[in-house]
C-alpha positions in Angstrom: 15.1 -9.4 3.8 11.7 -10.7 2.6 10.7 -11.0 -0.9 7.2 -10.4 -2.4 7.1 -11.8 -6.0 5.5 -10.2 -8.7 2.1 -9.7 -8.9 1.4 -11.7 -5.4 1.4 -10.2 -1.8 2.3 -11.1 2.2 0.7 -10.7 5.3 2.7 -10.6 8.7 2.8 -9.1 12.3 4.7 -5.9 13.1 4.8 -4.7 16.9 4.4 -1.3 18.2 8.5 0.3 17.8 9.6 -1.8 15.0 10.6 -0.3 11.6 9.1 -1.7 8.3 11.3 -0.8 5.7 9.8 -1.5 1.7 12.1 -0.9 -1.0 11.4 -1.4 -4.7 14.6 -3.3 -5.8 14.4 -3.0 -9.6 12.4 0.8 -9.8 8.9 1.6 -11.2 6.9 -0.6 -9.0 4.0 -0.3 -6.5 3.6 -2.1 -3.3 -0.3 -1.4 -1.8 -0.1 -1.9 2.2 -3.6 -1.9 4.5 -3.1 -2.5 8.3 -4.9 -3.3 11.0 -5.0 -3.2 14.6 -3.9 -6.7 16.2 -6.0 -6.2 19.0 -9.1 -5.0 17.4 -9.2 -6.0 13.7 -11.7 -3.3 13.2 -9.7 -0.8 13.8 -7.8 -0.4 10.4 -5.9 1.7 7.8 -7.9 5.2 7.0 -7.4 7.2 4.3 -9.8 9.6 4.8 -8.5 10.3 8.3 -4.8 10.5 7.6 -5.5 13.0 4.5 -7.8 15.0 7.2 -4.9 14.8 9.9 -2.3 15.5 7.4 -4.0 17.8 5.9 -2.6 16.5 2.8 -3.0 14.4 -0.3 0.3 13.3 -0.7 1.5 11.6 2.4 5.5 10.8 3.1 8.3 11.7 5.6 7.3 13.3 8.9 3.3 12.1 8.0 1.5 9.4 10.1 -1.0 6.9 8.9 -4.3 7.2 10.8 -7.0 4.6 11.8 -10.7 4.7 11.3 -10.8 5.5 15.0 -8.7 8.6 14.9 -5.5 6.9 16.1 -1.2 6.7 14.7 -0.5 3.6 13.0 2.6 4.3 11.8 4.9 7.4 11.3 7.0 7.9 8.0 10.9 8.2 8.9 12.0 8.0 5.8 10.8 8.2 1.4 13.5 8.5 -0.8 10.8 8.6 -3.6 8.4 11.1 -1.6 5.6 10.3 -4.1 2.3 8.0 -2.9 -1.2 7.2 -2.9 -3.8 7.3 -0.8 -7.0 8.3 -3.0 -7.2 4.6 -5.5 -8.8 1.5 -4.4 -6.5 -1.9 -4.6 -7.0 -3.0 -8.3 -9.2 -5.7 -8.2 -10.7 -8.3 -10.7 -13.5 -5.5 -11.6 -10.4 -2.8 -12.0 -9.5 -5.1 -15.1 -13.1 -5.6 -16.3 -14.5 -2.2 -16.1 -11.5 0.1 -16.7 -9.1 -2.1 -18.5 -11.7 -4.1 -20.0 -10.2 -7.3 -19.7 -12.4 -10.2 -19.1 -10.0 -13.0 -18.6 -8.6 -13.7 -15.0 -5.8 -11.5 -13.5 -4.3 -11.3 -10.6 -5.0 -8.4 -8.4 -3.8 -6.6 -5.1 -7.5 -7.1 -3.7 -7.2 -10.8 -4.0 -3.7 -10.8 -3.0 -4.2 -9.0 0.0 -7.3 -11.1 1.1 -5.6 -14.7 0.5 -2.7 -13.4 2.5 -4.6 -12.1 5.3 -6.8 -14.9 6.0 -4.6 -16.5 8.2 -5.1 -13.4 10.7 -9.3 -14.0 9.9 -9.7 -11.0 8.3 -12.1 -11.5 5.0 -12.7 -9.7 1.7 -14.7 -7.3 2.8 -12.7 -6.3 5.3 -9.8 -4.6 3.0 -10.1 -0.8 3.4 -8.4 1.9 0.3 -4.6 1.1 0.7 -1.6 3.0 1.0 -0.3 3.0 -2.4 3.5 2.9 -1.5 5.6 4.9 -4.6 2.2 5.2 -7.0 2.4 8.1 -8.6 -0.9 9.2 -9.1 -1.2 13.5 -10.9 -4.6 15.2 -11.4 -5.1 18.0 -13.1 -6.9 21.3 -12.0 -10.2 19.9 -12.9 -9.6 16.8 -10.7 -8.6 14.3 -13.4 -7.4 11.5 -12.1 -4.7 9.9 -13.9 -1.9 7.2 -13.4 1.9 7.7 -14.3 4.3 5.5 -14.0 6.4 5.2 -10.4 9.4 7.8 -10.2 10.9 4.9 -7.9 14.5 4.4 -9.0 15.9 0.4 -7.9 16.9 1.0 -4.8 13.9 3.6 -3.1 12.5 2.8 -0.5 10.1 4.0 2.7 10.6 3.5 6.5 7.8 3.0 8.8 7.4 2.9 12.8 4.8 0.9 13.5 2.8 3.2 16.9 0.9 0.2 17.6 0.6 -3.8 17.1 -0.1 -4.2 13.9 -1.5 -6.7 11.2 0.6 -5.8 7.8 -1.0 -6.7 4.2 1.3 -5.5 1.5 1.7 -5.9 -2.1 3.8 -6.3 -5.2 0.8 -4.5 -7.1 -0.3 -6.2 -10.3 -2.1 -3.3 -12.5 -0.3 -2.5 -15.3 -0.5 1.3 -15.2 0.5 2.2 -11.8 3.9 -0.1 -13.0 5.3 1.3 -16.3 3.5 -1.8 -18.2 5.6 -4.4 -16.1 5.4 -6.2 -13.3 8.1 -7.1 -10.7 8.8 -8.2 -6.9 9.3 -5.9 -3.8 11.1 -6.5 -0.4 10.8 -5.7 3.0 12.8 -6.1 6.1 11.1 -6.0 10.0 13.7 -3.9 11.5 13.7 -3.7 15.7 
Protein backbone atom coordinates (compact mmCIF):
# COMPACT_ATOMS: atom_id res chain seq x y z
CA UNK A 1 0.00 0.00 0.00
CA UNK A 2 1.30 3.42 -1.08
CA UNK A 3 0.51 6.56 0.65
CA UNK A 4 -0.10 9.98 -0.93
CA UNK A 5 -0.04 12.70 1.83
CA UNK A 6 -2.21 15.47 1.91
CA UNK A 7 -2.23 17.99 -0.40
CA UNK A 8 0.92 16.37 -2.48
CA UNK A 9 0.73 13.75 -5.31
CA UNK A 10 2.73 10.57 -7.07
CA UNK A 11 3.61 9.51 -10.32
CA UNK A 12 4.46 5.80 -11.22
CA UNK A 13 4.23 3.08 -14.09
CA UNK A 14 1.35 0.70 -14.34
CA UNK A 15 1.46 -2.08 -17.12
CA UNK A 16 -1.24 -3.16 -19.33
CA UNK A 17 -3.40 -6.08 -16.89
CA UNK A 18 -2.57 -4.66 -13.61
CA UNK A 19 -5.21 -3.40 -11.20
CA UNK A 20 -4.81 0.23 -9.59
CA UNK A 21 -6.78 0.19 -6.68
CA UNK A 22 -7.31 4.10 -4.83
CA UNK A 23 -9.08 4.17 -1.76
CA UNK A 24 -9.85 7.24 0.40
CA UNK A 25 -8.86 5.90 3.91
CA UNK A 26 -10.33 8.65 6.17
CA UNK A 27 -13.68 9.64 3.72
CA UNK A 28 -14.45 12.98 1.97
CA UNK A 29 -11.39 13.33 -0.06
CA UNK A 30 -10.45 13.67 -3.78
CA UNK A 31 -7.69 12.03 -5.55
CA UNK A 32 -7.27 13.74 -9.47
CA UNK A 33 -5.53 10.94 -11.75
CA UNK A 34 -4.26 11.93 -15.59
CA UNK A 35 -2.45 9.11 -17.51
CA UNK A 36 -0.54 8.69 -20.33
CA UNK A 37 0.55 6.31 -22.81
CA UNK A 38 4.25 4.96 -21.89
CA UNK A 39 4.97 4.51 -25.36
CA UNK A 40 3.72 7.71 -26.76
CA UNK A 41 3.39 10.38 -24.04
CA UNK A 42 1.07 12.18 -26.33
CA UNK A 43 -1.35 9.90 -26.24
CA UNK A 44 -3.08 10.76 -22.83
CA UNK A 45 -6.21 10.90 -20.56
CA UNK A 46 -9.44 12.32 -22.55
CA UNK A 47 -12.34 13.54 -21.08
CA UNK A 48 -14.00 14.60 -23.90
CA UNK A 49 -13.67 11.25 -25.51
CA UNK A 50 -14.62 9.02 -22.61
CA UNK A 51 -17.91 11.19 -21.86
CA UNK A 52 -18.54 10.72 -25.89
CA UNK A 53 -17.86 6.90 -25.61
CA UNK A 54 -19.64 6.61 -22.46
CA UNK A 55 -22.10 8.53 -23.36
CA UNK A 56 -22.13 9.81 -19.97
CA UNK A 57 -21.17 12.46 -17.54
CA UNK A 58 -20.71 10.52 -14.64
CA UNK A 59 -18.23 7.72 -15.26
CA UNK A 60 -17.78 4.45 -12.79
CA UNK A 61 -18.09 0.63 -12.83
CA UNK A 62 -18.33 -1.05 -16.16
CA UNK A 63 -17.05 2.57 -17.93
CA UNK A 64 -13.61 2.88 -19.59
CA UNK A 65 -11.34 5.81 -19.70
CA UNK A 66 -10.52 6.87 -23.29
CA UNK A 67 -7.40 8.60 -24.88
CA UNK A 68 -7.14 11.58 -27.11
CA UNK A 69 -6.64 9.00 -29.86
CA UNK A 70 -9.86 7.13 -29.34
CA UNK A 71 -8.24 4.20 -27.46
CA UNK A 72 -9.11 2.10 -23.49
CA UNK A 73 -6.89 3.16 -20.93
CA UNK A 74 -8.44 1.65 -18.23
CA UNK A 75 -11.73 -0.17 -17.43
CA UNK A 76 -13.62 0.55 -14.04
CA UNK A 77 -14.12 -2.94 -12.08
CA UNK A 78 -15.13 -1.62 -9.18
CA UNK A 79 -16.59 2.18 -7.19
CA UNK A 80 -17.97 1.73 -4.04
CA UNK A 81 -18.67 5.48 -4.06
CA UNK A 82 -20.05 5.51 -7.81
CA UNK A 83 -19.71 9.37 -7.79
CA UNK A 84 -16.78 11.27 -10.11
CA UNK A 85 -15.53 13.90 -12.11
CA UNK A 86 -14.59 14.37 -15.32
CA UNK A 87 -15.87 17.99 -16.38
CA UNK A 88 -13.18 20.38 -13.72
CA UNK A 89 -9.72 21.20 -14.46
CA UNK A 90 -6.96 20.22 -11.59
CA UNK A 91 -7.09 23.19 -9.13
CA UNK A 92 -4.30 25.09 -9.84
CA UNK A 93 -2.48 28.29 -8.29
CA UNK A 94 -5.02 30.49 -10.54
CA UNK A 95 -8.07 28.17 -9.14
CA UNK A 96 -7.14 29.92 -5.70
CA UNK A 97 -6.62 33.38 -7.21
CA UNK A 98 -9.49 33.81 -9.38
CA UNK A 99 -12.27 31.71 -7.78
CA UNK A 100 -11.07 31.49 -4.24
CA UNK A 101 -9.39 34.73 -4.31
CA UNK A 102 -6.52 33.83 -2.47
CA UNK A 103 -3.38 35.39 -3.34
CA UNK A 104 -0.83 33.73 -1.11
CA UNK A 105 0.86 30.42 -2.29
CA UNK A 106 -1.12 27.06 -2.07
CA UNK A 107 -0.51 23.99 -3.06
CA UNK A 108 -2.41 22.62 -5.96
CA UNK A 109 -3.14 19.23 -7.88
CA UNK A 110 -1.68 21.05 -11.10
CA UNK A 111 1.66 21.61 -9.49
CA UNK A 112 1.49 18.33 -7.83
CA UNK A 113 0.93 16.42 -10.75
CA UNK A 114 3.69 18.21 -12.83
CA UNK A 115 6.60 17.91 -10.14
CA UNK A 116 5.62 14.35 -9.88
CA UNK A 117 5.63 13.56 -13.45
CA UNK A 118 8.77 15.15 -14.45
CA UNK A 119 10.72 12.29 -13.84
CA UNK A 120 8.73 10.54 -16.87
CA UNK A 121 9.63 14.18 -19.05
CA UNK A 122 6.27 15.08 -19.24
CA UNK A 123 5.98 19.16 -18.53
CA UNK A 124 3.24 21.51 -17.36
CA UNK A 125 1.66 21.86 -20.25
CA UNK A 126 1.32 18.62 -20.88
CA UNK A 127 -1.47 17.82 -17.93
CA UNK A 128 -4.83 17.27 -19.68
CA UNK A 129 -8.61 17.72 -17.38
CA UNK A 130 -8.18 14.83 -14.82
CA UNK A 131 -10.29 12.19 -13.67
CA UNK A 132 -11.60 13.47 -10.50
CA UNK A 133 -11.66 10.23 -8.49
CA UNK A 134 -14.83 10.42 -5.68
CA UNK A 135 -15.47 14.51 -6.56
CA UNK A 136 -18.75 15.03 -6.32
CA UNK A 137 -19.53 17.59 -8.57
CA UNK A 138 -24.09 18.38 -9.00
CA UNK A 139 -25.47 20.93 -11.58
CA UNK A 140 -28.58 22.05 -11.70
CA UNK A 141 -31.00 22.20 -14.80
CA UNK A 142 -29.57 25.38 -15.99
CA UNK A 143 -26.06 23.88 -16.02
CA UNK A 144 -24.76 25.35 -12.72
CA UNK A 145 -21.86 24.00 -11.72
CA UNK A 146 -21.30 23.48 -8.20
CA UNK A 147 -18.97 21.53 -5.73
CA UNK A 148 -20.26 19.30 -2.75
CA UNK A 149 -18.39 17.68 -0.63
CA UNK A 150 -17.24 13.76 -1.52
CA UNK A 151 -19.94 11.05 -0.38
CA UNK A 152 -16.67 8.86 0.12
CA UNK A 153 -17.06 7.06 3.33
CA UNK A 154 -13.17 5.88 4.89
CA UNK A 155 -12.84 3.00 3.38
CA UNK A 156 -14.29 3.58 -0.61
CA UNK A 157 -12.45 3.00 -3.06
CA UNK A 158 -12.13 2.41 -7.11
CA UNK A 159 -10.48 -0.50 -9.11
CA UNK A 160 -8.90 0.10 -12.34
CA UNK A 161 -7.41 -2.28 -15.19
CA UNK A 162 -4.99 -0.60 -16.74
CA UNK A 163 -5.73 -1.78 -21.08
CA UNK A 164 -2.41 -0.41 -21.91
CA UNK A 165 1.22 0.67 -20.47
CA UNK A 166 0.57 3.41 -18.67
CA UNK A 167 2.23 6.56 -16.98
CA UNK A 168 -0.03 7.30 -13.62
CA UNK A 169 -0.24 10.94 -12.08
CA UNK A 170 -2.58 10.90 -9.13
CA UNK A 171 -3.41 13.18 -6.39
CA UNK A 172 -4.44 13.81 -2.76
CA UNK A 173 -6.30 16.94 -4.18
CA UNK A 174 -5.69 20.20 -2.29
CA UNK A 175 -8.88 22.57 -2.96
CA UNK A 176 -10.81 23.08 -0.20
CA UNK A 177 -14.30 22.56 -1.63
CA UNK A 178 -14.07 19.39 -3.52
CA UNK A 179 -12.87 18.07 0.33
CA UNK A 180 -15.47 19.08 2.98
CA UNK A 181 -12.95 22.14 4.04
CA UNK A 182 -10.10 19.49 4.94
CA UNK A 183 -7.43 18.03 3.56
CA UNK A 184 -6.06 14.51 3.96
CA UNK A 185 -3.82 11.62 2.34
CA UNK A 186 -5.02 8.81 -0.13
CA UNK A 187 -3.52 5.29 -0.95
CA UNK A 188 -3.10 3.08 -3.68
CA UNK A 189 -1.96 -0.39 -4.21
CA UNK A 190 -0.52 -1.84 -7.87
CA UNK A 191 -2.33 -4.96 -7.82
CA UNK A 192 -1.06 -7.84 -10.67
Amino acid sequence: MEIIQKQSGAAFKLNKGQLLKVIDPQGEQVSDMVLFNTEDKREKISSGKTMDFEESILITKANYIWSNRSNKMMEILEDTNGRNDFLLAPCSPETFKIMYKNEQYHPSCFENLYTSLEKFDIEPDDIPTAFNIFMNVQFDKFGKISVKPPKTKAGDYILFEARMDLIVGLTACSAEDSNGGSFKPIHYEIID
